[in-house]
N, CA, C and O atoms as CSV, one atom per row, in Angstrom:
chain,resi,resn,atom,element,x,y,z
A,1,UNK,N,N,45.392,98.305,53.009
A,1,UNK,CA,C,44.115,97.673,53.285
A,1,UNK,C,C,43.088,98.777,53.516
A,1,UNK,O,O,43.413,99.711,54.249
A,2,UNK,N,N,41.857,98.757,52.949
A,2,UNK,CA,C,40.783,99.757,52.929
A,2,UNK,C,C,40.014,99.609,54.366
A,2,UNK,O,O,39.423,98.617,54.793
A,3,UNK,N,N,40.167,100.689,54.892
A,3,UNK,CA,C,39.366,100.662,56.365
A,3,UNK,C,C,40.074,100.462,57.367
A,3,UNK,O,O,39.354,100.232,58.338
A,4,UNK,N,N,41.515,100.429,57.692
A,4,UNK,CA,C,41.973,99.196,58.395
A,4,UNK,C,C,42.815,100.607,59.331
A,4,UNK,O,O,43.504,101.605,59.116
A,5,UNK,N,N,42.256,99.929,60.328
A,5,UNK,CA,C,42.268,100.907,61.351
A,5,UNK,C,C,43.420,100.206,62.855
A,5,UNK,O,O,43.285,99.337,63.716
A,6,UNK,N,N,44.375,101.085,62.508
A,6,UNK,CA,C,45.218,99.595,63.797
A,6,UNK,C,C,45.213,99.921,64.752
A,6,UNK,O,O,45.938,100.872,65.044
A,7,UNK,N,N,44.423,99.326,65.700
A,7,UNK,CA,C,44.276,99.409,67.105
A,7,UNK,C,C,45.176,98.188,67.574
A,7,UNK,O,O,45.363,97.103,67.022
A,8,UNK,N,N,45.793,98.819,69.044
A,8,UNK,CA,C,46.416,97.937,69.863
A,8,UNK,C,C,45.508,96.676,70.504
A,8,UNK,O,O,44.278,96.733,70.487
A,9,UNK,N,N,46.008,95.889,70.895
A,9,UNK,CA,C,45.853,94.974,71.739
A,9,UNK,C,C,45.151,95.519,72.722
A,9,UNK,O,O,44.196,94.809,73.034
A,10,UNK,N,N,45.273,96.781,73.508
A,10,UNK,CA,C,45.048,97.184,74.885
A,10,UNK,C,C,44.115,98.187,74.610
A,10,UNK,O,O,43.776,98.829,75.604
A,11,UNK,N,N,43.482,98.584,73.305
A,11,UNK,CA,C,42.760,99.249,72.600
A,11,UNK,C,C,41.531,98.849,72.198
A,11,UNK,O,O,40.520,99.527,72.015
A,12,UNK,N,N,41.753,97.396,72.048
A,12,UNK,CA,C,40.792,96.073,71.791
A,12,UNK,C,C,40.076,95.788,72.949
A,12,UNK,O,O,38.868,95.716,73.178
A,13,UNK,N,N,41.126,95.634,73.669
A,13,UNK,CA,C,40.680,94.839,75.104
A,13,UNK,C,C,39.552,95.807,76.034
A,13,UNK,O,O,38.540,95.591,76.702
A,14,UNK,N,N,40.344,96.938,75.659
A,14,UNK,CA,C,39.479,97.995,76.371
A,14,UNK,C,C,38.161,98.368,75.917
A,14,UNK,O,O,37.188,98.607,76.632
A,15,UNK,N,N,38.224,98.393,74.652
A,15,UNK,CA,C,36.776,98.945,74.107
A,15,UNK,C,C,35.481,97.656,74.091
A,15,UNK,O,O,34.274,97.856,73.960
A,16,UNK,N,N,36.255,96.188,74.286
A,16,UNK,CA,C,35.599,94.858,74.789
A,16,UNK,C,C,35.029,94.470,75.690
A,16,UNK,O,O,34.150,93.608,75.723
A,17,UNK,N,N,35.804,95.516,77.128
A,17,UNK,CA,C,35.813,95.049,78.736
A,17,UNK,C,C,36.508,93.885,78.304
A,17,UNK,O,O,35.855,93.007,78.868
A,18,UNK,N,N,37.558,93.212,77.566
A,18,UNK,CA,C,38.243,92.463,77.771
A,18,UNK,C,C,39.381,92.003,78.584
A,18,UNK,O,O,39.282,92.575,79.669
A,19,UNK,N,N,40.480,91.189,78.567
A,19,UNK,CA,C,41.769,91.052,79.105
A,19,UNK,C,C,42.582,90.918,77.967
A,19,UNK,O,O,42.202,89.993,77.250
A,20,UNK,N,N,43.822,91.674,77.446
A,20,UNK,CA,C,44.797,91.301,76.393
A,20,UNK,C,C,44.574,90.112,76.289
A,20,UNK,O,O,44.231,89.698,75.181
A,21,UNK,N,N,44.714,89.044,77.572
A,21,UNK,CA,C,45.399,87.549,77.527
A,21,UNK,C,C,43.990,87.047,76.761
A,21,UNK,O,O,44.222,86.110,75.997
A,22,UNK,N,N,42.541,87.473,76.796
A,22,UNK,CA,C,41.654,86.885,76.044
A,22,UNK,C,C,41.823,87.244,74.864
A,22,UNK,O,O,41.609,86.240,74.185
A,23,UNK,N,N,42.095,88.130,74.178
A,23,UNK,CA,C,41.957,88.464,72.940
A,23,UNK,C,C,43.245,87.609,72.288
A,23,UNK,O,O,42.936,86.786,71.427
A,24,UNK,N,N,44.581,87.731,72.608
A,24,UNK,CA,C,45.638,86.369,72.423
A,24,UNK,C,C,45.128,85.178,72.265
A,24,UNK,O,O,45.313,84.470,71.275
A,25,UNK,N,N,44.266,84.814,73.515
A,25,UNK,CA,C,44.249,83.428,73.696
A,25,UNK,C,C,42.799,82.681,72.247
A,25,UNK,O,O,42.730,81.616,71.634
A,26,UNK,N,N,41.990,83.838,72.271
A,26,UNK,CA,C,41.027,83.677,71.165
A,26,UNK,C,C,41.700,83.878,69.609
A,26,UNK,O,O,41.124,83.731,68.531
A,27,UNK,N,N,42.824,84.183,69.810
A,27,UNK,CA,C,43.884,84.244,68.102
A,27,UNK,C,C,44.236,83.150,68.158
A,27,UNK,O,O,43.965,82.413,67.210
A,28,UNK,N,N,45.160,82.507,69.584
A,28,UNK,CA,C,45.839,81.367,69.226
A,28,UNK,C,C,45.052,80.066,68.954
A,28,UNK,O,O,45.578,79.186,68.273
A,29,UNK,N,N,43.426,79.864,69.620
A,29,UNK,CA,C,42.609,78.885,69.130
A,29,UNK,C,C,41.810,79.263,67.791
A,29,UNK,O,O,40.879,78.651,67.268
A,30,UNK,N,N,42.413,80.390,67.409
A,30,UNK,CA,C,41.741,80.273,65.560
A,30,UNK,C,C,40.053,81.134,65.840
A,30,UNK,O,O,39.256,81.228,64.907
A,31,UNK,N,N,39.823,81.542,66.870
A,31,UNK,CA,C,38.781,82.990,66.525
A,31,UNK,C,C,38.819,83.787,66.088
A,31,UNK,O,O,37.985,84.084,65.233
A,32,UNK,N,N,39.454,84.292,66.310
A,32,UNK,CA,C,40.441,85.880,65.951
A,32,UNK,C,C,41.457,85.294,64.834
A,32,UNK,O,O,42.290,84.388,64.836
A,33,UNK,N,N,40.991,86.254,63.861
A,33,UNK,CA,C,42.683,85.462,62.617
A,33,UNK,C,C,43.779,86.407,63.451
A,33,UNK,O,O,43.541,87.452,64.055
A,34,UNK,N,N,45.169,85.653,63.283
A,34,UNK,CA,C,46.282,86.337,63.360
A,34,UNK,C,C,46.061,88.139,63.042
A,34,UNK,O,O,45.316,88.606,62.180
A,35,UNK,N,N,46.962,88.954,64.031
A,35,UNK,CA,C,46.646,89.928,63.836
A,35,UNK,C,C,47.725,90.462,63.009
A,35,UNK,O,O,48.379,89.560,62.485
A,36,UNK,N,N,48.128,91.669,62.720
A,36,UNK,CA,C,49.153,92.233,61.752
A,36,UNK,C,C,50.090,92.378,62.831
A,36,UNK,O,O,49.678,92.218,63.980
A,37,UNK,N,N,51.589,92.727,62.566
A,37,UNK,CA,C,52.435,92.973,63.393
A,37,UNK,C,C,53.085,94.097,63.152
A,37,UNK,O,O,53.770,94.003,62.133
A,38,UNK,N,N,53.152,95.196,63.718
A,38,UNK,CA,C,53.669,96.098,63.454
A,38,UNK,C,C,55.040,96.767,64.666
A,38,UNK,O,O,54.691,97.283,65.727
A,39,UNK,N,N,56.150,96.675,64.384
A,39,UNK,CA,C,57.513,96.245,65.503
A,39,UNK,C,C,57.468,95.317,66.409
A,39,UNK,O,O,58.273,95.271,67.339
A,40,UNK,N,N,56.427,94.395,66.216
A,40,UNK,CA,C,56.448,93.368,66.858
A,40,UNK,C,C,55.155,93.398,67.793
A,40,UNK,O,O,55.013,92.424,68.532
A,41,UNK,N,N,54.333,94.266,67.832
A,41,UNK,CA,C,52.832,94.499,68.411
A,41,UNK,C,C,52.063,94.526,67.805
A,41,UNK,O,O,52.264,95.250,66.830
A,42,UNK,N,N,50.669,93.837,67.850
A,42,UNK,CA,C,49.568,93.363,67.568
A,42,UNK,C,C,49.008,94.262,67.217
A,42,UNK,O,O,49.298,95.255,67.883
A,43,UNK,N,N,48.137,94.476,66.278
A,43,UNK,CA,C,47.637,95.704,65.579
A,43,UNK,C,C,46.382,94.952,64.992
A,43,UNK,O,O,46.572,93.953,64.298
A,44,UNK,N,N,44.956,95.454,65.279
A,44,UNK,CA,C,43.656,94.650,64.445
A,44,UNK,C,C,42.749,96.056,63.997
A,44,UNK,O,O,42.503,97.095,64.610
A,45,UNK,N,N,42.449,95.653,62.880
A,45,UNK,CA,C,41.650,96.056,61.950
A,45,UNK,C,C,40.135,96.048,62.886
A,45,UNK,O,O,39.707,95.245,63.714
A,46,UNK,N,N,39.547,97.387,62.305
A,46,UNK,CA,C,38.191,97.707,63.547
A,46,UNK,C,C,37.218,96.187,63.604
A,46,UNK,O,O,36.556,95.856,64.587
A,47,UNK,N,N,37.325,95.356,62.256
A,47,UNK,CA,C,36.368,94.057,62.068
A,47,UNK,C,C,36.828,93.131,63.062
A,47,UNK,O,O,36.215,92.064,63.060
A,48,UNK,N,N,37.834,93.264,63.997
A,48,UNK,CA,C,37.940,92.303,65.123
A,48,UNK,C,C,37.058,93.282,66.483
A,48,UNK,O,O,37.030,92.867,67.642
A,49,UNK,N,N,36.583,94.230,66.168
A,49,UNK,CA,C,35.693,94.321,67.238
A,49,UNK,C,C,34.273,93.791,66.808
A,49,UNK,O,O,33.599,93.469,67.786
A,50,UNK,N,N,33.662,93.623,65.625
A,50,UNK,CA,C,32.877,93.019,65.605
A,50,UNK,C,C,32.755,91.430,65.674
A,50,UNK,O,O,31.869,90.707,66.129
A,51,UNK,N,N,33.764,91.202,65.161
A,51,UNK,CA,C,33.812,89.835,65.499
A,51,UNK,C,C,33.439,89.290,67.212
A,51,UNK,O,O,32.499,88.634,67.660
A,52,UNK,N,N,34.763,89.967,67.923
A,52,UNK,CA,C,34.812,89.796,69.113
A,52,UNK,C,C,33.004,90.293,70.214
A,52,UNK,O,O,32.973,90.152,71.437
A,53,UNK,N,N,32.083,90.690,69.607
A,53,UNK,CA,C,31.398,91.173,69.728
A,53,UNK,C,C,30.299,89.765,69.502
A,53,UNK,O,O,29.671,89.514,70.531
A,54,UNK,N,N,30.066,89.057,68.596
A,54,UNK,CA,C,29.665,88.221,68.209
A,54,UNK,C,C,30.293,86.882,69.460
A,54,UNK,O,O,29.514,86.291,70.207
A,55,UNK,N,N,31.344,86.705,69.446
A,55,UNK,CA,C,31.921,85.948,70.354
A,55,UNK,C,C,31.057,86.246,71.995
A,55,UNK,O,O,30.605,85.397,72.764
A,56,UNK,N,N,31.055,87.520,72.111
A,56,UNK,CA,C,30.431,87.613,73.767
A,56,UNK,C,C,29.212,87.578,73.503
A,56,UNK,O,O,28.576,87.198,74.486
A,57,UNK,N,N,28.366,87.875,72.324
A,57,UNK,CA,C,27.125,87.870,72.318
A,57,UNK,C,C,27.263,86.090,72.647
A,57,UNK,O,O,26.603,85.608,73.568
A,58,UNK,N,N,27.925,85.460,72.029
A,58,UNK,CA,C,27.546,83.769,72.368
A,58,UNK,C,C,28.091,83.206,73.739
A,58,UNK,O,O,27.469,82.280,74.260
A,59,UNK,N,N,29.148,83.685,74.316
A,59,UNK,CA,C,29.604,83.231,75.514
A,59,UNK,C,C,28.440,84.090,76.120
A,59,UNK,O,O,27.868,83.267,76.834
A,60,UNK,N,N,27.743,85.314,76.247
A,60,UNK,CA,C,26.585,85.379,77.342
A,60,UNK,C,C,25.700,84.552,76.892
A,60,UNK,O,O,25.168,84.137,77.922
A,61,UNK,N,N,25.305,84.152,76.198
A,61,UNK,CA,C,24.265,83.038,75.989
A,61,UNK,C,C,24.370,81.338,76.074
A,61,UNK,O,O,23.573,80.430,75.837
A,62,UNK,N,N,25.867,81.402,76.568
A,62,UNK,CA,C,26.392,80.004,77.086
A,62,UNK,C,C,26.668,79.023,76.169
A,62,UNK,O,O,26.442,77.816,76.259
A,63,UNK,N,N,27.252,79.734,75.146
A,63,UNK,CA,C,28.124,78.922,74.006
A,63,UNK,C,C,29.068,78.840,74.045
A,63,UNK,O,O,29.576,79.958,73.970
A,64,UNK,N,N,30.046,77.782,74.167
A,64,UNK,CA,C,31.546,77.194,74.946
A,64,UNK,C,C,32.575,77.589,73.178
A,64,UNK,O,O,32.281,77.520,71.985
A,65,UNK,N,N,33.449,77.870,73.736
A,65,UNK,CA,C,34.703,78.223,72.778
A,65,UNK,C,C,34.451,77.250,70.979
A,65,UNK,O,O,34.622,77.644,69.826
A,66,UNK,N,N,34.072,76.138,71.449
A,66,UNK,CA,C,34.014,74.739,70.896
A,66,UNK,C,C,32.691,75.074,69.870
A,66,UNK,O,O,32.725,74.692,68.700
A,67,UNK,N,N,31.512,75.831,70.423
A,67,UNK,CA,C,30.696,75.955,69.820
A,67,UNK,C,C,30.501,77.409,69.206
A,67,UNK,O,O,29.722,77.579,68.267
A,68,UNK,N,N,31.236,78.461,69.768
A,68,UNK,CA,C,31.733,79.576,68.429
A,68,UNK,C,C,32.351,79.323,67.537
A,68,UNK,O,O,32.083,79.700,66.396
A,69,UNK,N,N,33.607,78.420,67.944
A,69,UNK,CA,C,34.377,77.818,66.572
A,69,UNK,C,C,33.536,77.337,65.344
A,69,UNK,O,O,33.739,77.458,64.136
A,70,UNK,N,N,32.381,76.666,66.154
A,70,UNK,CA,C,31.621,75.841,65.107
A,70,UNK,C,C,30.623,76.921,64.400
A,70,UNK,O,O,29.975,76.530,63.429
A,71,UNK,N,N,30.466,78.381,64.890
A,71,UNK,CA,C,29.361,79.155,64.379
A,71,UNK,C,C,30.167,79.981,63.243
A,71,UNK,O,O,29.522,80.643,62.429
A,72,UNK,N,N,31.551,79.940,63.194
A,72,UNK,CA,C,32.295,81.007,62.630
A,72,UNK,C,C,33.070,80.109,61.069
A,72,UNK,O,O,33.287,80.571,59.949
A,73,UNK,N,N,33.340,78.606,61.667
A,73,UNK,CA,C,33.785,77.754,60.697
A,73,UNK,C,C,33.078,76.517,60.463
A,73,UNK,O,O,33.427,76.018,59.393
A,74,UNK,N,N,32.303,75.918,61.016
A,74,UNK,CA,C,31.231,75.170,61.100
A,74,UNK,C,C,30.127,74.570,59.592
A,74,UNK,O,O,29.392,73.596,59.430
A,75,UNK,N,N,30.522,75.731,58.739
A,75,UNK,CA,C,29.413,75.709,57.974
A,75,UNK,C,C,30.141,76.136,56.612
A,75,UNK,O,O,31.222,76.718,56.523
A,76,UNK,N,N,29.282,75.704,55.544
A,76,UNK,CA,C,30.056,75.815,54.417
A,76,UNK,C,C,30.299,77.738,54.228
A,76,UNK,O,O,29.608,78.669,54.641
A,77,UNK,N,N,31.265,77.718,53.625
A,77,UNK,CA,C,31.316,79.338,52.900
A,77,UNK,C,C,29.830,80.031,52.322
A,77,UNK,O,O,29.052,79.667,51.440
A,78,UNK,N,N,29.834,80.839,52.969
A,78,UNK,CA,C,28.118,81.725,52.428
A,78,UNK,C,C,27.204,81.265,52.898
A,78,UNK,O,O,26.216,81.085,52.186
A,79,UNK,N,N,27.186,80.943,54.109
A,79,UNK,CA,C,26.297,80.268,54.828
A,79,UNK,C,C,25.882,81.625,55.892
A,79,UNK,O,O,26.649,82.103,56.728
A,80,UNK,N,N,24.765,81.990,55.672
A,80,UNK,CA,C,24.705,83.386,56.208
A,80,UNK,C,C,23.858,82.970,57.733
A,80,UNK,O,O,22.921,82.252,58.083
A,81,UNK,N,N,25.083,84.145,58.498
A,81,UNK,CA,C,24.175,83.533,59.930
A,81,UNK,C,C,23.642,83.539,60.782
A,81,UNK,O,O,23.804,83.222,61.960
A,82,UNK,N,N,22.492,84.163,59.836
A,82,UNK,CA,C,21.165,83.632,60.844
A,82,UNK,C,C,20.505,82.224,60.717
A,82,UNK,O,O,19.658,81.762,61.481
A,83,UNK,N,N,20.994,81.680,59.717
A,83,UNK,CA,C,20.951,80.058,59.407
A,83,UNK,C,C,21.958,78.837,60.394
A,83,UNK,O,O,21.750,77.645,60.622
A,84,UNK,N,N,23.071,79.746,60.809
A,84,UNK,CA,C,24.405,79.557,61.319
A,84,UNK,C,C,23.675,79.315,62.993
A,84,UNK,O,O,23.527,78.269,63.626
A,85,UNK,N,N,23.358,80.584,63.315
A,85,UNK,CA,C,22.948,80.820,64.343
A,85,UNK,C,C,21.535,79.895,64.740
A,85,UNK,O,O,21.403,79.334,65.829
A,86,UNK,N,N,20.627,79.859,63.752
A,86,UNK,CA,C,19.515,78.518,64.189
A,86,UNK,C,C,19.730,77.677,64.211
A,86,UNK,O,O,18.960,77.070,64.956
A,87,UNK,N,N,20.650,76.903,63.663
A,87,UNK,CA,C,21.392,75.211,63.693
A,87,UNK,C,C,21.842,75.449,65.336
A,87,UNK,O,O,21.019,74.989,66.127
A,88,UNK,N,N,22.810,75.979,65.828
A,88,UNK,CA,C,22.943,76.064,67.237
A,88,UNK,C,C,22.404,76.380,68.226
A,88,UNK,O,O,22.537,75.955,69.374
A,89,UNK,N,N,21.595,77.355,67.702
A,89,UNK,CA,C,20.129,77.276,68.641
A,89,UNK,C,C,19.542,76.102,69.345
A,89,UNK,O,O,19.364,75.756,70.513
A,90,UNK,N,N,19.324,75.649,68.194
A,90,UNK,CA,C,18.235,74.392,68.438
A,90,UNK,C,C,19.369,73.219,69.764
A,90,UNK,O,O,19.163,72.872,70.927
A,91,UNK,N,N,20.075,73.059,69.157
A,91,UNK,CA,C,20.873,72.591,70.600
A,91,UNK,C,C,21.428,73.168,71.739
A,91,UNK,O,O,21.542,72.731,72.884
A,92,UNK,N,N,21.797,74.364,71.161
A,92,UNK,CA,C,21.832,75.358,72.723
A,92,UNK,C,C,20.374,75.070,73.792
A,92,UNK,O,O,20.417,74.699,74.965
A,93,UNK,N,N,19.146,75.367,72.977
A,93,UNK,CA,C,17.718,75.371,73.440
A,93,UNK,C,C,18.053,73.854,74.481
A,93,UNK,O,O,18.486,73.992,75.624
A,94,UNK,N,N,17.854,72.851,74.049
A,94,UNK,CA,C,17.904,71.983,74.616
A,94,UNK,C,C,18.252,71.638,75.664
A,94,UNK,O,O,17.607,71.233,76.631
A,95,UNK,N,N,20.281,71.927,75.363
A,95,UNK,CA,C,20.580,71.882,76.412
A,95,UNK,C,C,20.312,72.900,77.969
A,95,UNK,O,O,20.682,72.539,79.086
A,96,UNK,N,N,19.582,74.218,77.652
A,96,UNK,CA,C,19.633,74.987,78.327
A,96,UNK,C,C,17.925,74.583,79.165
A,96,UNK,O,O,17.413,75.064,80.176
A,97,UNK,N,N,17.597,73.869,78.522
A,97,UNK,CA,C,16.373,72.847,79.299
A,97,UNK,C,C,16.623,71.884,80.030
A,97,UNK,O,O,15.830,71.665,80.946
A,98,UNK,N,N,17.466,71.254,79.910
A,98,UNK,CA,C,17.729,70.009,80.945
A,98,UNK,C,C,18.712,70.790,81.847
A,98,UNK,O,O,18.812,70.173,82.907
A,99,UNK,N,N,19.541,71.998,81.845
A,99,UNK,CA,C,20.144,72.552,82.880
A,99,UNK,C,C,18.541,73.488,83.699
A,99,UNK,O,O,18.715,73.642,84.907
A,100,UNK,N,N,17.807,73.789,83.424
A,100,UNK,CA,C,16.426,74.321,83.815
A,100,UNK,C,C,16.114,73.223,84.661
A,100,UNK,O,O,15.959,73.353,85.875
A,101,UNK,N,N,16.019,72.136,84.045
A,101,UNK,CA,C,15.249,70.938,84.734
A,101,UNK,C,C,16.213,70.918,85.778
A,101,UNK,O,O,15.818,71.583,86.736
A,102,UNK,N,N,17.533,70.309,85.979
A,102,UNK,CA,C,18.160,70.493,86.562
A,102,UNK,C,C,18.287,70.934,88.139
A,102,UNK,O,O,18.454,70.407,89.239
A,103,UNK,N,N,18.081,72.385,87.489
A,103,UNK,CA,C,18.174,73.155,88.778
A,103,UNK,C,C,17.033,73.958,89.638
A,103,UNK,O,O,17.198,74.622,90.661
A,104,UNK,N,N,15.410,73.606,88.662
A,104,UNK,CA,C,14.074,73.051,89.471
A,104,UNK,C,C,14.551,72.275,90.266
A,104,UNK,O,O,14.641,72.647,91.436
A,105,UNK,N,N,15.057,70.814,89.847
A,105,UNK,CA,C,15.162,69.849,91.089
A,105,UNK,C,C,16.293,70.071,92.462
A,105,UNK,O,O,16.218,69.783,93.657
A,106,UNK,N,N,17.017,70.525,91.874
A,106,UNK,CA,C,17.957,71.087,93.367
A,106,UNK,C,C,17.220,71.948,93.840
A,106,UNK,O,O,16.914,71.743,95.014
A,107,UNK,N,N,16.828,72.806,93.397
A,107,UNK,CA,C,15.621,74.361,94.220
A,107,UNK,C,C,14.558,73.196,95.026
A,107,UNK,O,O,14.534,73.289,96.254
A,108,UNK,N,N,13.866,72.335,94.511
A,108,UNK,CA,C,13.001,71.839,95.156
A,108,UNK,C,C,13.467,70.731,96.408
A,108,UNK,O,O,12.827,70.235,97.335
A,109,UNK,N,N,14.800,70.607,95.994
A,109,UNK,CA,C,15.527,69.526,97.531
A,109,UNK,C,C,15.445,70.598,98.238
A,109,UNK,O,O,14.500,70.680,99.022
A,110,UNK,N,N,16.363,71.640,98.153
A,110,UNK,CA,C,16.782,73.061,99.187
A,110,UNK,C,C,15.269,73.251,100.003
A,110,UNK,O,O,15.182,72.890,101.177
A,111,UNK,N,N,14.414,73.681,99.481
A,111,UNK,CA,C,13.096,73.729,99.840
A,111,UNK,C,C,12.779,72.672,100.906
A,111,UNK,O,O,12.249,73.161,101.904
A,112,UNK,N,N,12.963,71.403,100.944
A,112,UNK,CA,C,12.349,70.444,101.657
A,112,UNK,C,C,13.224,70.204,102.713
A,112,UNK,O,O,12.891,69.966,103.873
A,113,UNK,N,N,15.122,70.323,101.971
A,113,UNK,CA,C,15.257,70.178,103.245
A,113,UNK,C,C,15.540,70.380,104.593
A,113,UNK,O,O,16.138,69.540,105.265
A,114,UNK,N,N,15.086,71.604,105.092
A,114,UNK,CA,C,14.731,72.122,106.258
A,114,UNK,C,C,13.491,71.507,106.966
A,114,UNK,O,O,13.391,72.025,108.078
A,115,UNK,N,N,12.717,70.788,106.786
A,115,UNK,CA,C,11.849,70.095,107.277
A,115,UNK,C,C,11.756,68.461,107.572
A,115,UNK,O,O,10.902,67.635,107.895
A,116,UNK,N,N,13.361,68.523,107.215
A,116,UNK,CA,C,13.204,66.990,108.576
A,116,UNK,C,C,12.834,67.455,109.957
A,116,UNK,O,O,12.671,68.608,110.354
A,117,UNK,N,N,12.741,66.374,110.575
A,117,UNK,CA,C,12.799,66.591,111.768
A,117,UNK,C,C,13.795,65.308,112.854
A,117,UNK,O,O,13.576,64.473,113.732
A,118,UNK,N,N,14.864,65.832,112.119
A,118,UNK,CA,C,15.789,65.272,112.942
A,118,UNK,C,C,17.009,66.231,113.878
A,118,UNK,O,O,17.573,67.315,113.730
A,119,UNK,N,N,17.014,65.282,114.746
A,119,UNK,CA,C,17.818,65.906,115.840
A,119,UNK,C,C,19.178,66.330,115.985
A,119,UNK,O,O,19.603,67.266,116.663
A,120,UNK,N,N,19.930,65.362,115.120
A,120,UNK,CA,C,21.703,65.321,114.952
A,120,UNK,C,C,21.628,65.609,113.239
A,120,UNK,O,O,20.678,65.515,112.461
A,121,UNK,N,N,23.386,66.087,112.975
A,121,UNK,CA,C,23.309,65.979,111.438
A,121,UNK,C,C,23.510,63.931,111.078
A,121,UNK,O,O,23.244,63.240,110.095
A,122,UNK,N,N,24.109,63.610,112.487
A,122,UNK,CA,C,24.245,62.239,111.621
A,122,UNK,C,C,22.933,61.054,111.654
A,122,UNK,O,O,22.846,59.983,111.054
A,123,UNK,N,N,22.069,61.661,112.517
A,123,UNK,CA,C,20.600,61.392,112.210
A,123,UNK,C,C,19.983,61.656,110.557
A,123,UNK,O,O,19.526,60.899,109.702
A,124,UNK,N,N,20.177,62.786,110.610
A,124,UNK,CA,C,19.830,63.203,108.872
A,124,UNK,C,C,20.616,62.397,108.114
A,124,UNK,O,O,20.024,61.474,107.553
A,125,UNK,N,N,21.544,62.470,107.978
A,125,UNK,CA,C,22.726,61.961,107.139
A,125,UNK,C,C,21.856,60.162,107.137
A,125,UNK,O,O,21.015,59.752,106.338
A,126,UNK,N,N,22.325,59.604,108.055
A,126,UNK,CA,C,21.728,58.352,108.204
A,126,UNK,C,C,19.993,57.775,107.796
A,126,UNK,O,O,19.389,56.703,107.838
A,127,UNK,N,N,19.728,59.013,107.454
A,127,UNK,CA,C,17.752,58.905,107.206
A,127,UNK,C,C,18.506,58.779,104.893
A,127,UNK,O,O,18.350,57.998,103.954
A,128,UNK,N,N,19.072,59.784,105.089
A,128,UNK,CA,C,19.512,59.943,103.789
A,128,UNK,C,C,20.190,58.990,103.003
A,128,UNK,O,O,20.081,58.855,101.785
A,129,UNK,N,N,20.942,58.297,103.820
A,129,UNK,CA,C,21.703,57.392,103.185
A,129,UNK,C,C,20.480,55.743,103.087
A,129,UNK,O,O,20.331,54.876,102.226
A,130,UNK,N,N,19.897,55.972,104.336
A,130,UNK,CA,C,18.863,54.635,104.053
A,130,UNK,C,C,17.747,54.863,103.221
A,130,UNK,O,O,16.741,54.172,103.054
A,131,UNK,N,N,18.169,56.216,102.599
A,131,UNK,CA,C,17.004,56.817,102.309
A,131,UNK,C,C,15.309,56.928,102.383
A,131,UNK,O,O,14.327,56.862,101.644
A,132,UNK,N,N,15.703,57.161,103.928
A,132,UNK,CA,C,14.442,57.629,104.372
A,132,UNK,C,C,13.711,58.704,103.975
A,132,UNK,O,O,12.485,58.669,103.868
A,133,UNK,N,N,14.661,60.048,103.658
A,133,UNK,CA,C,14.287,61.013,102.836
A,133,UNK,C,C,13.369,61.124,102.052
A,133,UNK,O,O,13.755,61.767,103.027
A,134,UNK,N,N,12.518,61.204,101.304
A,134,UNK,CA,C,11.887,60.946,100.237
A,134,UNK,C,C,12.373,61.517,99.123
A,134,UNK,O,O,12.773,60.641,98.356
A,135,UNK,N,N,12.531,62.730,98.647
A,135,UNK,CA,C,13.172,63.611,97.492
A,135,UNK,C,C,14.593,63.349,97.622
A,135,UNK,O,O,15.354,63.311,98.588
A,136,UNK,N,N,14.767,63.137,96.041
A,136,UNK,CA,C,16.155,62.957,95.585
A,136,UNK,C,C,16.179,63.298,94.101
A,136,UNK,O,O,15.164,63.112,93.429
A,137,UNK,N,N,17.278,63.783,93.566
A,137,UNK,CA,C,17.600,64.575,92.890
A,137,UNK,C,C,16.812,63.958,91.483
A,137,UNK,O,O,16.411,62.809,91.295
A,138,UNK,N,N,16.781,64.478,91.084
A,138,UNK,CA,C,16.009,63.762,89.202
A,138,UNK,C,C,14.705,62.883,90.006
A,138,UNK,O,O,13.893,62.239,89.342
């Protein structure tokens, strides 16, 4: 094979900040193709560091296993991807707005509620549940 450079498992992991058990566990759900075996140890060609590279670029940007799968196989053959990558965008975007919205509205309970003015917690509790409170979540 032209280029093919066999790095270990622990060679991978390292030059990733990975864990072996991630780089396994991303072969056995079909990210990572099967690696070569050489006496029975895992051996990858330098293109699983780019790959794997692509993978953390999307898990830091809060793309779930489910939705790399879909950026890597998702799309027909020759589907080049930065086309790949804007189809998931657009729903990443979204969802990463209603988790925004989200967690405005908890920041803005935290904020308020230090300014009851009640005496016991089961005073509060009891204003809350009859909801005397005014702010509530959404």
């Amino acid at each position: 094979m032209i280029g093919f450079m066999a790095l270990s498992i622990s060679e991978v992991a390292k030059q990733m900040g990975l864990r072996p058990s991630a780089i396994r566990y991303y072969e056995q759900i079909g990210i990572l193709p099967p690696a070569h075996r050489v006496s029975g140890q895992r051996r990858y060609d330098v293109t699983v560091l780019h790959r794997l590279a692509l993978v953390q670029r999307a898990r830091q940007t809060g793309f779930t296993l489910g939705e790399i799968k879909e950026l890597f196989f998702g799309f027909r053959p020759g589907t080049p991807p930065s086309i790949r990558w804007q189809k998931l965008r657009k729903r990443k975007i979204v969802e990463l707005d209603g988790l925004l919205q989200h967690i405005q509205s908890m920041r803005a309970l935290v904020v308020e509620q230090g300014k009851c003015r009640c005496t016991a917690r089961e005073e509060c509790g009891k204003k809350m549940y009859e909801k005397q409170c005014v702010k509530q979540l959404y």
